[in-house]
PQR file of N, CA, C, O and H, with PARSE charges and radii, in Angstrom:
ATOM      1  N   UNK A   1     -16.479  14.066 -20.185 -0.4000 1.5000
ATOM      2  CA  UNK A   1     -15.358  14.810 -20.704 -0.0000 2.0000
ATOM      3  C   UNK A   1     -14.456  15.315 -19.575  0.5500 1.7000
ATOM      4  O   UNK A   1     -13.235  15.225 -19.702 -0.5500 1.4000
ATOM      5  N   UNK A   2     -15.036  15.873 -18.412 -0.4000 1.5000
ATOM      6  CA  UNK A   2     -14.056  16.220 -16.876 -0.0000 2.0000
ATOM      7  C   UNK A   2     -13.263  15.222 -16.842  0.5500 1.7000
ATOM      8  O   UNK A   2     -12.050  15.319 -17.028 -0.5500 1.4000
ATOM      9  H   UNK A   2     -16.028  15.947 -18.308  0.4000 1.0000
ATOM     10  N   UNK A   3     -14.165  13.653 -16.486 -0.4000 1.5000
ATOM     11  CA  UNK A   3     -13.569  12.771 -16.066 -0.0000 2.0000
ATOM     12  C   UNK A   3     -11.810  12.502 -16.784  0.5500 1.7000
ATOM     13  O   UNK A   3     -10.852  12.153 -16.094 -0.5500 1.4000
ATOM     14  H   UNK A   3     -15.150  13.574 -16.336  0.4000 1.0000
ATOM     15  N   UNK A   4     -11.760  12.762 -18.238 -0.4000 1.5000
ATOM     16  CA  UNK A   4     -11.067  12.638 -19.643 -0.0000 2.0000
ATOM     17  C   UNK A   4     -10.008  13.180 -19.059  0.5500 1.7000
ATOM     18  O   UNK A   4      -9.083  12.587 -18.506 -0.5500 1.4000
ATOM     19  H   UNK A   4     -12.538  13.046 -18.798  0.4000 1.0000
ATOM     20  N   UNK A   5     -10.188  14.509 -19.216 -0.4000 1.5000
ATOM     21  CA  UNK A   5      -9.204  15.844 -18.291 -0.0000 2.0000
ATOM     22  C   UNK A   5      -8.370  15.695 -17.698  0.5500 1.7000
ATOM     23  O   UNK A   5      -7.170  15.848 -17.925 -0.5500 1.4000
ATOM     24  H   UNK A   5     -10.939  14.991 -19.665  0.4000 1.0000
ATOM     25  N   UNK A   6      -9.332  15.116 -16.181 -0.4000 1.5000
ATOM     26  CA  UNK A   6      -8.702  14.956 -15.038 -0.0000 2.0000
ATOM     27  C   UNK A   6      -7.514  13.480 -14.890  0.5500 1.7000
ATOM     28  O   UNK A   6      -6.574  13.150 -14.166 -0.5500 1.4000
ATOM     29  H   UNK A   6     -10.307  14.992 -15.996  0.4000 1.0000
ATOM     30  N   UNK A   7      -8.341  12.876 -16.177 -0.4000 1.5000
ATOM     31  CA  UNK A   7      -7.061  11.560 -16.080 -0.0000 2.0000
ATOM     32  C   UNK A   7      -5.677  12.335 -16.595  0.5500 1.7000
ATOM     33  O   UNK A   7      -4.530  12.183 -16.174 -0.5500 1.4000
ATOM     34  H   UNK A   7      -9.104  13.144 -16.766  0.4000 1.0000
ATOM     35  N   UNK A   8      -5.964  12.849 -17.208 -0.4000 1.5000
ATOM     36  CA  UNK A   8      -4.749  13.689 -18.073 -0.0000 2.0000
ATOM     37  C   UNK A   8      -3.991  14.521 -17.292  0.5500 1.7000
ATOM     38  O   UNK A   8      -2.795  14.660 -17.544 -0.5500 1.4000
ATOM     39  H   UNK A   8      -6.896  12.973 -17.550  0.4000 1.0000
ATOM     40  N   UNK A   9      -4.499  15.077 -16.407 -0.4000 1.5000
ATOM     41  CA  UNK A   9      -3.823  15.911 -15.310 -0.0000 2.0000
ATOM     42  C   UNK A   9      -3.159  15.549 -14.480  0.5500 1.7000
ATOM     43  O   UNK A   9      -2.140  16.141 -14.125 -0.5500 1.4000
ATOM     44  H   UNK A   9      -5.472  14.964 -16.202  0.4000 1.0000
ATOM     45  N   UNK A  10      -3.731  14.133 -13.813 -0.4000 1.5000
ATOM     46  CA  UNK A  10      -2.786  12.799 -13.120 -0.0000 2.0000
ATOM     47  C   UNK A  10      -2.173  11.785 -13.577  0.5500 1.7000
ATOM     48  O   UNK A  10      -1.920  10.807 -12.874 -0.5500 1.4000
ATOM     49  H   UNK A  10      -4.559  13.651 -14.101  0.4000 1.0000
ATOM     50  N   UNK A  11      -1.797  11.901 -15.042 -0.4000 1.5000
ATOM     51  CA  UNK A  11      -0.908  10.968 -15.556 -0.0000 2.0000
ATOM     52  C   UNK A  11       0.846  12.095 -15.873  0.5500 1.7000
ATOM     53  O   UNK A  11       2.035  11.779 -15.853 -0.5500 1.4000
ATOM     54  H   UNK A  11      -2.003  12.696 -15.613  0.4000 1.0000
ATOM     55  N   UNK A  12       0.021  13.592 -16.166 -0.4000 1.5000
ATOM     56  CA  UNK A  12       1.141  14.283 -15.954 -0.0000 2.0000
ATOM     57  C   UNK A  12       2.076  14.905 -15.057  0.5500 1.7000
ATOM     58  O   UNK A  12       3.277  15.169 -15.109 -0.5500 1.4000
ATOM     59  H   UNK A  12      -0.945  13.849 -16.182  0.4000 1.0000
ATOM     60  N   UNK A  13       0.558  15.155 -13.678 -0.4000 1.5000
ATOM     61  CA  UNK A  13       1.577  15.166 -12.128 -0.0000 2.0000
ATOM     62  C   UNK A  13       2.269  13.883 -11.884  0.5500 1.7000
ATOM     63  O   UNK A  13       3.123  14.002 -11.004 -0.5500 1.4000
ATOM     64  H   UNK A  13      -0.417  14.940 -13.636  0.4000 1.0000
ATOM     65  N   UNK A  14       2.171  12.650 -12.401 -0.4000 1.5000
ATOM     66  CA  UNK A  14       2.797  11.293 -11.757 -0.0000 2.0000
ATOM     67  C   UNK A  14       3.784  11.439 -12.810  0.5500 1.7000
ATOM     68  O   UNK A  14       4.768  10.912 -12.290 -0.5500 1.4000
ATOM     69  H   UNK A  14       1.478  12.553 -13.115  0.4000 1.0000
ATOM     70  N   UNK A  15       4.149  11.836 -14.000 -0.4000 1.5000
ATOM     71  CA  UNK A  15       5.359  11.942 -15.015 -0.0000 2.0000
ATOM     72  C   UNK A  15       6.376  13.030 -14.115  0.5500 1.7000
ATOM     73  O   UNK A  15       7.580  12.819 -13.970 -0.5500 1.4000
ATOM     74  H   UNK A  15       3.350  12.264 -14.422  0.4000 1.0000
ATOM     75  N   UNK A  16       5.678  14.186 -13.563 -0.4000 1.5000
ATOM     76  CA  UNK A  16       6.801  15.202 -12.770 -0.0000 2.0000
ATOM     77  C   UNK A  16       7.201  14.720 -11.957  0.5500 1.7000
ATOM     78  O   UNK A  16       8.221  15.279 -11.553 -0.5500 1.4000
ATOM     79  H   UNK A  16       4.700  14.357 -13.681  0.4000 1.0000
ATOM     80  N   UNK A  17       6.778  13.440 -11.148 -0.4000 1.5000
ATOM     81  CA  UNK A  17       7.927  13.431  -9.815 -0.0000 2.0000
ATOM     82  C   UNK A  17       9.031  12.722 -10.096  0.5500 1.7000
ATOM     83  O   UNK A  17       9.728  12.236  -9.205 -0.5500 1.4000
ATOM     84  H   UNK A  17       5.950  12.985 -11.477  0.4000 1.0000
ATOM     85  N   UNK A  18       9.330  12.580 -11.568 -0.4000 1.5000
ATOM     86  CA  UNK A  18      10.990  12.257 -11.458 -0.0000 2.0000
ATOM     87  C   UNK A  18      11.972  13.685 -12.018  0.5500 1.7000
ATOM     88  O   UNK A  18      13.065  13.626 -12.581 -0.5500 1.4000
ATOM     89  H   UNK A  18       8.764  12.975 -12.291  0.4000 1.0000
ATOM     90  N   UNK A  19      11.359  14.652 -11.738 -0.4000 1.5000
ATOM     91  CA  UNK A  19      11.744  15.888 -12.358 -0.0000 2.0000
ATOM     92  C   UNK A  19      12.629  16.235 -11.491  0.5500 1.7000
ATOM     93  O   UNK A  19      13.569  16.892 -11.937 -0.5500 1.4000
ATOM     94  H   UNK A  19      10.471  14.700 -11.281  0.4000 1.0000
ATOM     95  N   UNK A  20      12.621  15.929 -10.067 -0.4000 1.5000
ATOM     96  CA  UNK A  20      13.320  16.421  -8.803 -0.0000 2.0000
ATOM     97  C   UNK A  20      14.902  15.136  -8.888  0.5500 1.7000
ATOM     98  O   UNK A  20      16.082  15.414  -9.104 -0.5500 1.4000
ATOM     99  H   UNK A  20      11.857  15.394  -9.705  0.4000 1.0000
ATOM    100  N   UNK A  21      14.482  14.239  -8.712 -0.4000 1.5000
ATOM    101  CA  UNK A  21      15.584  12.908  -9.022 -0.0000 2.0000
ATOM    102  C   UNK A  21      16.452  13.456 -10.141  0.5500 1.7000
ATOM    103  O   UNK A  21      17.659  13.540  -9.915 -0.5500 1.4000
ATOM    104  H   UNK A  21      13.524  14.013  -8.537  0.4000 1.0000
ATOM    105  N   UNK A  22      15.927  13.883 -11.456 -0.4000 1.5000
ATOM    106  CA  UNK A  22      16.822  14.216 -12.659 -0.0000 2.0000
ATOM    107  C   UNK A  22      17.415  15.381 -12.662  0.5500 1.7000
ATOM    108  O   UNK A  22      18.322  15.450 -13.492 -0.5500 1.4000
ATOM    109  H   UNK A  22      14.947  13.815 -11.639  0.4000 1.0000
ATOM    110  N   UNK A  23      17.242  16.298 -12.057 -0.4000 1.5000
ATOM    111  CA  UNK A  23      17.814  17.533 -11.546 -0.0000 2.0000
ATOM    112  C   UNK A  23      18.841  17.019 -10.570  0.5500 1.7000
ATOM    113  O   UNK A  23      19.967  17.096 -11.062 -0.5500 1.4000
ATOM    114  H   UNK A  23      16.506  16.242 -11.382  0.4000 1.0000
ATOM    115  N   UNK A  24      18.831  16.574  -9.486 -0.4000 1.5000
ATOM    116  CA  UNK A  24      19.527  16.272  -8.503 -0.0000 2.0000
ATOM    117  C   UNK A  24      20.808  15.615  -9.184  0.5500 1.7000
ATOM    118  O   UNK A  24      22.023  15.803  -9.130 -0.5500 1.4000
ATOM    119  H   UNK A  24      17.916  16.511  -9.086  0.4000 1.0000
ATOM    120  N   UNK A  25      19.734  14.542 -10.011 -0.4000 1.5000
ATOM    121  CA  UNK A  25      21.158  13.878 -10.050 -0.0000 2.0000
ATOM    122  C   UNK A  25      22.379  14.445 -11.223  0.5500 1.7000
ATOM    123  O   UNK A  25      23.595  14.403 -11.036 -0.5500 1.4000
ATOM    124  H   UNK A  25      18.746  14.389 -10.055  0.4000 1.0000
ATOM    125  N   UNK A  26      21.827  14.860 -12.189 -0.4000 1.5000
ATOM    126  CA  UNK A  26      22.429  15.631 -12.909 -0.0000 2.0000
ATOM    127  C   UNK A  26      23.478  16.596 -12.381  0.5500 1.7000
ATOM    128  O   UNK A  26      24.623  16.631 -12.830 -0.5500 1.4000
ATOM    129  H   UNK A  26      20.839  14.895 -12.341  0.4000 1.0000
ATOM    130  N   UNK A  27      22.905  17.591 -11.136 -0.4000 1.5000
ATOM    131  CA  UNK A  27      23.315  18.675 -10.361 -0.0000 2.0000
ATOM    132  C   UNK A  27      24.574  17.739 -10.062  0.5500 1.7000
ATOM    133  O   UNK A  27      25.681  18.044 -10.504 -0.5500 1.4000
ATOM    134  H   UNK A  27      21.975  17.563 -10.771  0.4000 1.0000
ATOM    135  N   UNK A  28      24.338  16.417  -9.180 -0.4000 1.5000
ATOM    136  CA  UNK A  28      25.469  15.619  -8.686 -0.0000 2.0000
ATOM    137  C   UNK A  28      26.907  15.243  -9.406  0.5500 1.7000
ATOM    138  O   UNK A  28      28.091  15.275  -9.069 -0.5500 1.4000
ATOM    139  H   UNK A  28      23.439  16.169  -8.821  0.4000 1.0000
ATOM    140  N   UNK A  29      25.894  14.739 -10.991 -0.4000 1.5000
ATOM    141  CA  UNK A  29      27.101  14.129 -11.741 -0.0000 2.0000
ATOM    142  C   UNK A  29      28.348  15.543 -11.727  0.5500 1.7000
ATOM    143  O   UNK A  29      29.468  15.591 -11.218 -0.5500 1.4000
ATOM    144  H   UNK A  29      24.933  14.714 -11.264  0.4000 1.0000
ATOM    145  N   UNK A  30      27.493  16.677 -12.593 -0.4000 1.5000
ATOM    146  CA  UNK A  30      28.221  18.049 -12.559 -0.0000 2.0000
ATOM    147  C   UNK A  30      29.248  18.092 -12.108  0.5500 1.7000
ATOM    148  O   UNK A  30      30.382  17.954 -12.565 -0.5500 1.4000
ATOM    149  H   UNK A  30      26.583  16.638 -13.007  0.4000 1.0000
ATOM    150  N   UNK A  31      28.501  18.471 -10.323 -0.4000 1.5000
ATOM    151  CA  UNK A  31      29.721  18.858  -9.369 -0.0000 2.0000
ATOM    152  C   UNK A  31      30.807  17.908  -9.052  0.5500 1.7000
ATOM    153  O   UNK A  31      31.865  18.353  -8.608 -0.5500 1.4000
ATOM    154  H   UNK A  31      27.580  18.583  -9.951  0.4000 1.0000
ATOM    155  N   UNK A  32      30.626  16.497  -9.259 -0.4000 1.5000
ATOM    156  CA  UNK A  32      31.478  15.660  -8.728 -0.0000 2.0000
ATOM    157  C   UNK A  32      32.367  15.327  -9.762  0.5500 1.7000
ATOM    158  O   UNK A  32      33.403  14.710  -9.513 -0.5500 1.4000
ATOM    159  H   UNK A  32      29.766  16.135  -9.619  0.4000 1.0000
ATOM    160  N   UNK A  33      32.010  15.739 -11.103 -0.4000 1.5000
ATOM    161  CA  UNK A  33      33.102  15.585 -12.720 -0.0000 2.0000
ATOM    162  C   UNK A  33      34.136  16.765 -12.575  0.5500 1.7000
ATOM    163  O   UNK A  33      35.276  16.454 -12.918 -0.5500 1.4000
ATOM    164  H   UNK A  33      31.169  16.240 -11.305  0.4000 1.0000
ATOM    165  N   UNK A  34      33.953  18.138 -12.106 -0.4000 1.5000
ATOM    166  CA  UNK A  34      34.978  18.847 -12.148 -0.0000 2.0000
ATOM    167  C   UNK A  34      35.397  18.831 -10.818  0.5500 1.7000
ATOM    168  O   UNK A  34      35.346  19.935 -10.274 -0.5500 1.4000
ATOM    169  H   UNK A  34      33.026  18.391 -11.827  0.4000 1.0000
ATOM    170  N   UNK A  35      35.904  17.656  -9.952 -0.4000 1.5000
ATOM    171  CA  UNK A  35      36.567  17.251  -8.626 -0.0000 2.0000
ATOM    172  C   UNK A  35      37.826  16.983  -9.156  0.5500 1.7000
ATOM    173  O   UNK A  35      37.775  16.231 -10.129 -0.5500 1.4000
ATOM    174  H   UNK A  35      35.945  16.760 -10.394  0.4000 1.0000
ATOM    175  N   UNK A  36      39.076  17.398  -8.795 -0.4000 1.5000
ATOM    176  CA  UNK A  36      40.187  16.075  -9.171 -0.0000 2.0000
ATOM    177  C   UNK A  36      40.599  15.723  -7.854  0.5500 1.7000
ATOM    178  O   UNK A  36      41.302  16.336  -7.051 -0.5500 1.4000
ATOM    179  H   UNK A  36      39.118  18.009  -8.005  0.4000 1.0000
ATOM    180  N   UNK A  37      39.993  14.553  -7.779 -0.4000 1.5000
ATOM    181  CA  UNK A  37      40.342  13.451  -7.180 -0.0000 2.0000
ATOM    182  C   UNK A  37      40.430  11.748  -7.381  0.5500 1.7000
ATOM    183  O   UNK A  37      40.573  11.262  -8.503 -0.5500 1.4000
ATOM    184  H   UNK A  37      39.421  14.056  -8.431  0.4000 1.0000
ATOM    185  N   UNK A  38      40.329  10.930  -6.174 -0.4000 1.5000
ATOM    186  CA  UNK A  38      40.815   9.768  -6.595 -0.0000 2.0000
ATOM    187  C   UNK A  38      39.417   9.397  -7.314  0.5500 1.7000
ATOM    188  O   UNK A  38      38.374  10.012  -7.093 -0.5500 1.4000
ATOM    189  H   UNK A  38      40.212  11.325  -5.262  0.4000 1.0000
ATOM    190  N   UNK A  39      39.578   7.934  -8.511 -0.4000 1.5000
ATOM    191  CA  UNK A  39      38.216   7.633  -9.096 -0.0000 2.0000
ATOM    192  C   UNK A  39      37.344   6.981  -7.765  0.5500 1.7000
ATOM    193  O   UNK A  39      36.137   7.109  -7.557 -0.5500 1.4000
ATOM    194  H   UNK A  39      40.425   7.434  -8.691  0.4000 1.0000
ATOM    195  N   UNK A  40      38.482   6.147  -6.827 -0.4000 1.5000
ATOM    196  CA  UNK A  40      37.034   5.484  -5.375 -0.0000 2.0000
ATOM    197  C   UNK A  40      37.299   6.396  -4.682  0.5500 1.7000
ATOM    198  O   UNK A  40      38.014   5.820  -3.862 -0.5500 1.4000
ATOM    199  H   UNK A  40      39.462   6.044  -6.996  0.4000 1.0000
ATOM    200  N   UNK A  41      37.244   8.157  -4.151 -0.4000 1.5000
ATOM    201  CA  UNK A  41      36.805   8.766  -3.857 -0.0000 2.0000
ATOM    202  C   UNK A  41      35.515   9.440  -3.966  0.5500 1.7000
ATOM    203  O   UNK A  41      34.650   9.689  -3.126 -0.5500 1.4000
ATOM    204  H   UNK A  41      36.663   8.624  -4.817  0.4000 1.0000
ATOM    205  N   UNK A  42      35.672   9.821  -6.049 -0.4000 1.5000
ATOM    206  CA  UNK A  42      34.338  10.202  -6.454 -0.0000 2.0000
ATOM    207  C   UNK A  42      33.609   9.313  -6.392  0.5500 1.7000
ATOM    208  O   UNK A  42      32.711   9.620  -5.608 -0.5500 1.4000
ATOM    209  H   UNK A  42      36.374   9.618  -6.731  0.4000 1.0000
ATOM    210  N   UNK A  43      33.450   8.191  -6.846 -0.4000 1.5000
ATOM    211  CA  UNK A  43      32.653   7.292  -6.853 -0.0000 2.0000
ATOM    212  C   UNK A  43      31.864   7.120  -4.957  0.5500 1.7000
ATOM    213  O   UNK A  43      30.668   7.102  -4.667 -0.5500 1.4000
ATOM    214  H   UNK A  43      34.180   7.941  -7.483  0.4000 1.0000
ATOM    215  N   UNK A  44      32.376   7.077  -4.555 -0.4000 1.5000
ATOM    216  CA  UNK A  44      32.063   7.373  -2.895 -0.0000 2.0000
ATOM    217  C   UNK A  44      31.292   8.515  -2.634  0.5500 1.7000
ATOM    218  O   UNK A  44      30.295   8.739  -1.948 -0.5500 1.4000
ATOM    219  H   UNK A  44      33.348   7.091  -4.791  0.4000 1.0000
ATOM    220  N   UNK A  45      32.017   9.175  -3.361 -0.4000 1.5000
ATOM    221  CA  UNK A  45      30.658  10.808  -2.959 -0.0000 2.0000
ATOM    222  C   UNK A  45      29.244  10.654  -4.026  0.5500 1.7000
ATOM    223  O   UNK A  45      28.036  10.831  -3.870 -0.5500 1.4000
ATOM    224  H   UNK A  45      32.827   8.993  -3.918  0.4000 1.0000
ATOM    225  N   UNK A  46      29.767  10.400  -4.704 -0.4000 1.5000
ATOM    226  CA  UNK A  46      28.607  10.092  -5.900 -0.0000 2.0000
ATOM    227  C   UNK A  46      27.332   8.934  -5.318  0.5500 1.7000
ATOM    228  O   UNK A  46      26.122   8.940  -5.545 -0.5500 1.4000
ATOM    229  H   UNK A  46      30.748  10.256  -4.830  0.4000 1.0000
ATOM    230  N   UNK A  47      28.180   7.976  -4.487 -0.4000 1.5000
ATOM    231  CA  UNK A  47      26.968   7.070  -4.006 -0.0000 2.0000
ATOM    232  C   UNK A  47      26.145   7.684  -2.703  0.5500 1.7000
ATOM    233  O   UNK A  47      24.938   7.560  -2.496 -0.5500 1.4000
ATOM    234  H   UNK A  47      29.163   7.971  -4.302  0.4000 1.0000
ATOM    235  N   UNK A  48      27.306   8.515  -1.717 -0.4000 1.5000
ATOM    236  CA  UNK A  48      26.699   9.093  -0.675 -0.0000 2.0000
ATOM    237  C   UNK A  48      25.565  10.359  -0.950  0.5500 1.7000
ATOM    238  O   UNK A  48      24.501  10.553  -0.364 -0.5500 1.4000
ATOM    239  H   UNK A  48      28.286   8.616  -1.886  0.4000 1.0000
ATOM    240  N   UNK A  49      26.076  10.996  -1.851 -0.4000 1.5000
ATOM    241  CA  UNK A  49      25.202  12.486  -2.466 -0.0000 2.0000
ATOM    242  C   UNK A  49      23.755  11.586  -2.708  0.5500 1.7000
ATOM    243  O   UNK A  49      22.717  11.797  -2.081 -0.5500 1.4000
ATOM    244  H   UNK A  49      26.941  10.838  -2.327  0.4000 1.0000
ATOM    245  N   UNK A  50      23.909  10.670  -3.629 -0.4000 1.5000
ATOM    246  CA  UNK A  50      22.470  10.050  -3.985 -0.0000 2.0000
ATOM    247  C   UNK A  50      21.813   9.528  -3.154  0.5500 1.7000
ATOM    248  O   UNK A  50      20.583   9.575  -3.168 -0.5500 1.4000
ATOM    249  H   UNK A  50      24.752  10.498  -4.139  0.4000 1.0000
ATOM    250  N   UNK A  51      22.676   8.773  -2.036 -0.4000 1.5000
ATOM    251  CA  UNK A  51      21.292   8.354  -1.343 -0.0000 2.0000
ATOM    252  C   UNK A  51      20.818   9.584  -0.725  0.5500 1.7000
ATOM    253  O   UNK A  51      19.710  10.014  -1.044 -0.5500 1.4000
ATOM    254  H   UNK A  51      23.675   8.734  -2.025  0.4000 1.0000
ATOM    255  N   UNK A  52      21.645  10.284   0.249 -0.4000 1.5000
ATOM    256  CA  UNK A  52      21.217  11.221   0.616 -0.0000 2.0000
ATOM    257  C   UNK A  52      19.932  12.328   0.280  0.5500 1.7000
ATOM    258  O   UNK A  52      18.995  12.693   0.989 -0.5500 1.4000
ATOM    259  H   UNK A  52      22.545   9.934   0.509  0.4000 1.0000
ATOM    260  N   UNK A  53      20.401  12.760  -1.401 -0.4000 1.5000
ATOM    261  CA  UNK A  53      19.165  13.549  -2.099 -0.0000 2.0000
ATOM    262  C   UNK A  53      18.079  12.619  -2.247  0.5500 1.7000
ATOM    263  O   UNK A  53      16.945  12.981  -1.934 -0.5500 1.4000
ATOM    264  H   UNK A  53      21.162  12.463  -1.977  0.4000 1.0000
ATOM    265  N   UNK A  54      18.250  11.705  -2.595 -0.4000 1.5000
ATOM    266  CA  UNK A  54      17.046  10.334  -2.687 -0.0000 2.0000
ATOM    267  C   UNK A  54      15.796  10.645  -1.080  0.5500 1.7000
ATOM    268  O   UNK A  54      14.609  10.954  -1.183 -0.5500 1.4000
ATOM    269  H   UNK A  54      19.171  11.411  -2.850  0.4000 1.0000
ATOM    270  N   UNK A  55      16.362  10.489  -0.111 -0.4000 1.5000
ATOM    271  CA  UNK A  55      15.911  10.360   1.164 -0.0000 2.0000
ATOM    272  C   UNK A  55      15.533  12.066   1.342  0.5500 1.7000
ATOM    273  O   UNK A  55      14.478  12.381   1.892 -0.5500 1.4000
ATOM    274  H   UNK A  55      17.326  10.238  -0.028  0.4000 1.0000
ATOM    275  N   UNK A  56      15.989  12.566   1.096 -0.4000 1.5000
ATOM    276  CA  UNK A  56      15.601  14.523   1.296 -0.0000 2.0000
ATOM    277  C   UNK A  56      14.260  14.481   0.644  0.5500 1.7000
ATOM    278  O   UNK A  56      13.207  14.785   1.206 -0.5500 1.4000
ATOM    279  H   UNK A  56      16.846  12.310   0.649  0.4000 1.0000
ATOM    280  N   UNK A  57      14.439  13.918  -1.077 -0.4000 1.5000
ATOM    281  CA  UNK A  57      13.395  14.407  -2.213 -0.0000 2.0000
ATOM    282  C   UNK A  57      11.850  13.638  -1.424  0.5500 1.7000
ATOM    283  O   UNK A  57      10.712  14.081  -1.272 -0.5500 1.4000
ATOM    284  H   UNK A  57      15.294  13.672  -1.533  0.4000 1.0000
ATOM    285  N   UNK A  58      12.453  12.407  -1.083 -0.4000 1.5000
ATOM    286  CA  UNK A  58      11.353  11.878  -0.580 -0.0000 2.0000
ATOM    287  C   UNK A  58      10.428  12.011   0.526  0.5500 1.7000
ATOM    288  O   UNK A  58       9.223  11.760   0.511 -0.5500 1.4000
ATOM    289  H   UNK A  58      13.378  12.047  -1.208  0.4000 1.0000
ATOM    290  N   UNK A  59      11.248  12.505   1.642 -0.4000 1.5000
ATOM    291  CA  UNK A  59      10.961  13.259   2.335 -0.0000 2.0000
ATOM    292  C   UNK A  59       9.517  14.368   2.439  0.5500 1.7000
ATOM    293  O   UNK A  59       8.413  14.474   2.974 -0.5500 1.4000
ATOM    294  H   UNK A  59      12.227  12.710   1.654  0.4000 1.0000
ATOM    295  N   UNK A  60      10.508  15.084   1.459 -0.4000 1.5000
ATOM    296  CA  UNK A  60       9.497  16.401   1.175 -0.0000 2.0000
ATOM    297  C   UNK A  60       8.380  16.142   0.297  0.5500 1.7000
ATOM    298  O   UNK A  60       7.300  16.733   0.269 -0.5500 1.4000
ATOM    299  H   UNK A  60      11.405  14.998   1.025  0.4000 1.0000
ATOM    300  N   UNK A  61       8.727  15.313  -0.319 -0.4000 1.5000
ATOM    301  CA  UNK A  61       7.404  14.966  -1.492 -0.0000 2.0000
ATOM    302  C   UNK A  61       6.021  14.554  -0.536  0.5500 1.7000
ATOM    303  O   UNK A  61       4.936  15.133  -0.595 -0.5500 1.4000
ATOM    304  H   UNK A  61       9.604  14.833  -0.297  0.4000 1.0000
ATOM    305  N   UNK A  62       6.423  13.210   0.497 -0.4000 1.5000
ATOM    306  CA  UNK A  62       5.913  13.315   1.443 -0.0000 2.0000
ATOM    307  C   UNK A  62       4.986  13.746   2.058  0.5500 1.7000
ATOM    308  O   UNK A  62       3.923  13.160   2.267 -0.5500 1.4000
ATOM    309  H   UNK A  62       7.304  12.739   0.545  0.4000 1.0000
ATOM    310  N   UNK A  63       5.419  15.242   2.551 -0.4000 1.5000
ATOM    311  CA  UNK A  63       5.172  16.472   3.596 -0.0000 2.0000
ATOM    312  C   UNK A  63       4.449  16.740   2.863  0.5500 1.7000
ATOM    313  O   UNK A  63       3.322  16.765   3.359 -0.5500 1.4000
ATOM    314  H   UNK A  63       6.283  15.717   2.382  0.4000 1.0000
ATOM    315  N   UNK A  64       4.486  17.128   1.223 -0.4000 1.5000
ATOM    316  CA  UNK A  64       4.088  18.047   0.757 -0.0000 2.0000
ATOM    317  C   UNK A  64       2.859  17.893  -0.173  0.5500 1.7000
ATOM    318  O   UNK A  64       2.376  18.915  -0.659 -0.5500 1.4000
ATOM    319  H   UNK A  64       5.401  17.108   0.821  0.4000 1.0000
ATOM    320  N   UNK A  65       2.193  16.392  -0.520 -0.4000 1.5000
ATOM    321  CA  UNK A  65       1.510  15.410  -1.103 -0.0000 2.0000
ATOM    322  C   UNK A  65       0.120  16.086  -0.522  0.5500 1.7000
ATOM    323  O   UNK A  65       0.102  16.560   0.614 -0.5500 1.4000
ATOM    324  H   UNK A  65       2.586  15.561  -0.125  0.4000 1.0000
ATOM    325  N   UNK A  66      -0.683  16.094  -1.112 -0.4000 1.5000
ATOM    326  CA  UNK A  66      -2.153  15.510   0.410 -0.0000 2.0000
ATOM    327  C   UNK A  66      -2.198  13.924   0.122  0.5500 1.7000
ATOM    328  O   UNK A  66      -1.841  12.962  -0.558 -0.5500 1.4000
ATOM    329  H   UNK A  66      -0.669  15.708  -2.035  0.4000 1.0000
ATOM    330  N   UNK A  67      -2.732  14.306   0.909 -0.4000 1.5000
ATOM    331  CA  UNK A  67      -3.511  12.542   1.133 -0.0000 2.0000
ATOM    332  C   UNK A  67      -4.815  12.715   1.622  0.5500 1.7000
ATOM    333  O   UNK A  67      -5.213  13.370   2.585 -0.5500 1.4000
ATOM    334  H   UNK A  67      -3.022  15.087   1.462  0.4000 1.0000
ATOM    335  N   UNK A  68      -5.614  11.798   0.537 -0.4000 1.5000
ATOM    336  CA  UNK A  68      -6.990  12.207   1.328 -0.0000 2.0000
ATOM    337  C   UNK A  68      -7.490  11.392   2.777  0.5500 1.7000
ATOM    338  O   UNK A  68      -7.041  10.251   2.883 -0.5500 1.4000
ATOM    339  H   UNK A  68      -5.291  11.266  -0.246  0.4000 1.0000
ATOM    340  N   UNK A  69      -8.068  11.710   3.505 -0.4000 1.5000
ATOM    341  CA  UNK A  69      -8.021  11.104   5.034 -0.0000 2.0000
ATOM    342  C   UNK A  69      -9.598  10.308   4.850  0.5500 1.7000
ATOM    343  O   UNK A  69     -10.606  10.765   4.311 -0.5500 1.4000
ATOM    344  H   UNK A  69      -8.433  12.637   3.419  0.4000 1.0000
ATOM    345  N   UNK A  70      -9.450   9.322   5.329 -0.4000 1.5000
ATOM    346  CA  UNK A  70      -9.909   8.326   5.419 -0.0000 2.0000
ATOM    347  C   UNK A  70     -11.513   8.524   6.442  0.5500 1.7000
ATOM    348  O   UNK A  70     -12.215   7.542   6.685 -0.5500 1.4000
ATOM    349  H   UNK A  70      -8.631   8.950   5.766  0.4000 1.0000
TER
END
């Protein structure tokens, strides 16, 4: 029955790590819809913001993971 549990507990921490991506990007669309500017301006910030948060989130997820050592 643990064993049961514990699958359940790591199928729902592996569902949260797109929780950080959908925030972000959401946060992104937001700020970059009430811009007036040109459309290949936004579109330019919109691709730069993402990779950017992409490479941060991952980053830290990273750092912040264990890993069990070998």
């Amino acid at each position: 029955m643990s064993n049961l549990n514990n699958q359940r507990l790591k199928l729902k921490l592996h569902q949260l790590r797109l929780v950080p991506y959908l925030a972000i990007g959401s946060l992104i669309f937001y700020l970059n819809s009430n811009l007036d500017l040109n459309y290949i301006v936004k579109g330019y910030l919109v691709l730069m913001e993402s990779q950017l948060c992409i490479i941060v989130i991952y980053l830290l997820t990273a750092k912040f993971t264990n890993k069990p050592d070998k």
